[in-house]
C-alpha positions as CSV (number, residue, x, y, z in Angstrom):
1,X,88.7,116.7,81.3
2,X,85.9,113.8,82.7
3,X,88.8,112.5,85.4
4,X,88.8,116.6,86.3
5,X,85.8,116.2,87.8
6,X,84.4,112.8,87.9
7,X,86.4,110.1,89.2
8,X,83.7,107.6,90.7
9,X,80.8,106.0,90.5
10,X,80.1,108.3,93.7
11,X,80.9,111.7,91.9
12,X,79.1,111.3,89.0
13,X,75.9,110.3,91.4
14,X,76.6,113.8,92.8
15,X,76.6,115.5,89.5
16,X,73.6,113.5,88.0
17,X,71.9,114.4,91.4
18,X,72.9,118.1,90.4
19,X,71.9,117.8,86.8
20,X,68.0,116.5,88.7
21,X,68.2,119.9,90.1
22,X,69.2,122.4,87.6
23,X,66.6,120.2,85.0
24,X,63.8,121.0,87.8
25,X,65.0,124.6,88.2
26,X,66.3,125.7,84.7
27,X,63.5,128.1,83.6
28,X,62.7,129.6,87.6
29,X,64.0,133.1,87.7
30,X,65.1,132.7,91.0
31,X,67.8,130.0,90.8
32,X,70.9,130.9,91.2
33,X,73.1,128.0,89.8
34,X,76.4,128.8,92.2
35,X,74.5,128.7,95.3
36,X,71.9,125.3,94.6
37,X,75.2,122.8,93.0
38,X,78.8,122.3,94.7
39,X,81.3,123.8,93.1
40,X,82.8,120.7,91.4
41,X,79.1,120.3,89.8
42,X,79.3,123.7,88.8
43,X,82.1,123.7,87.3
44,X,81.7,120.5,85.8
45,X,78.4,121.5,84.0
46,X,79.8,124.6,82.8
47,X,82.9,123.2,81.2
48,X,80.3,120.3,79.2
49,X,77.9,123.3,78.1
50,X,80.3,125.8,75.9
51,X,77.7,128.0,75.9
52,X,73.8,128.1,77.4
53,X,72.3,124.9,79.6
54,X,69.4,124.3,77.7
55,X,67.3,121.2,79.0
56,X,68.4,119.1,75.7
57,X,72.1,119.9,76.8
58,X,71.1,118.6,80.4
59,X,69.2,115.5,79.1
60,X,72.1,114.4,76.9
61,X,74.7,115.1,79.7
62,X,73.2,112.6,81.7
63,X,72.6,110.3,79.2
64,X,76.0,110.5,78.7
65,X,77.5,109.7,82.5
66,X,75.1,107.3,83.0
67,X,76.4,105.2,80.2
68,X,80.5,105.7,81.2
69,X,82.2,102.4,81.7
70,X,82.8,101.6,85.5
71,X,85.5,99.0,86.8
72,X,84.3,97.3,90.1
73,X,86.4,97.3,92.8
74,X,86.5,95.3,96.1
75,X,89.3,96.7,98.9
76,X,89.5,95.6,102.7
77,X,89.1,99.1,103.4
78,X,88.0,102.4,101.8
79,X,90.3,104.2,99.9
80,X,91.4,107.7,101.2
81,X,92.0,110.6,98.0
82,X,95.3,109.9,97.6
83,X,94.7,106.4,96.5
84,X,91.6,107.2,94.2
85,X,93.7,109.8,92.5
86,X,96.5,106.7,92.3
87,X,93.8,104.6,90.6
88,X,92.1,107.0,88.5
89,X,95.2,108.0,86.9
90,X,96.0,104.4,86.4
91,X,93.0,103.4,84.8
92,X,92.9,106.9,82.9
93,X,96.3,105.6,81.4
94,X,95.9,101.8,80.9
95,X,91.9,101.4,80.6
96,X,90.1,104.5,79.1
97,X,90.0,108.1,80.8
98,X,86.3,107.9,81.0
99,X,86.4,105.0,83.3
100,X,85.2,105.3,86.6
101,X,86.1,103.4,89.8
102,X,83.1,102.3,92.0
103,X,84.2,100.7,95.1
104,X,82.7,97.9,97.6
105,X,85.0,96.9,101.0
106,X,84.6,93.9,102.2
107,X,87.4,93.1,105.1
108,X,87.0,89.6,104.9
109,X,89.7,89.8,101.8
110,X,92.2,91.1,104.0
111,X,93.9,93.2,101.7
112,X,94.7,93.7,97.5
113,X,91.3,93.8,95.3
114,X,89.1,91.9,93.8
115,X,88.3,94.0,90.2
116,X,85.6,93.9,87.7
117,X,85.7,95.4,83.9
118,X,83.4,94.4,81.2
119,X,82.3,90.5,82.5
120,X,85.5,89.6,83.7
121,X,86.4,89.0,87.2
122,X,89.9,89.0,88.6
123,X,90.6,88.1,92.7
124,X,93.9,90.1,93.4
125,X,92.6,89.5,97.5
126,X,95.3,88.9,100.0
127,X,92.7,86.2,101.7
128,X,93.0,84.4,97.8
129,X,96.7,84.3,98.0
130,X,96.9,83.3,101.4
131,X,94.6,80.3,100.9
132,X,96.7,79.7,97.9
133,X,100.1,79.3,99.9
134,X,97.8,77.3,102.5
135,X,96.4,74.8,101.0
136,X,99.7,74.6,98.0
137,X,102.2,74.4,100.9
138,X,100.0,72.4,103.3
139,X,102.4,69.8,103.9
140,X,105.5,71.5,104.2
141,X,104.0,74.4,106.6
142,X,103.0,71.2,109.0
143,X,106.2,69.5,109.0
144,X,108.2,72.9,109.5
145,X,106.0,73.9,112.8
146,X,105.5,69.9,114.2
């Protein structure tokens, strides 16, 4: 249900932003929850509730996100939906499905990933392997272009 709604780093900011909100505006008589939260917030908060929001329910809620494990990664370029949906149903299967992707680019690494889970560090980069090939295969790349 989590990878529903929340599949980065990025979303759940947008529904602990949201949570701020209804918190601040739970007991105004004026708030109307549909109009002040996106939809995906929304909807999100009302599948967690099963039942009233009471400010307890809020307080654990985000108590809740904010402690979800998060794998780090590094790409050349900023994935598009397609390819978070690829990786969030990848980690959901292999990792835990309350894992959530946060993303840096860097373009320096040229391409691949450099990840990060729980203190451990893995360089997947294309700039890593290239180096690799260079600096393995210096000699014979020198005689074959001399």
């Amino acid at each position: 249900m989590l990878n529903d709604f929340i599949k980065t780093t990025e979303d759940r900011d947008t529904i602990l932003n949201s949570i701020d909100i209804l918190s601040d505006s739970l007991y105004k008589t004026n708030f109307d929850i549909r109009k002040n939260l996106t939809p995906s917030a929304y909807q999100f908060i009302q599948s967690q509730a099963k039942g009233r929001i009471t400010q307890s329910f809020l307080i654990s809620l985000k108590q809740n996100l904010q402690d979800l494990p998060v794998l780090s990664l590094t790409l050349a370029f900023p994935p598009d939906e397609k390819m978070i949906e690829k990786l969030s149903g990848w980690v959901k299967t292999n990792v835990t499905d309350e894992t959530l992707l946060d993303f840096e680019i860097n373009p320096e690494i040229l391409g691949g990933a450099l990840i990060s889970f729980n203190g451990k560090y893995l360089d997947e980069s294309l700039s890593k392997k290239m180096e690799e090939i260079f600096s393995n295969q210096k000699e014979e790349l020198l005689k074959t272009l001399n």
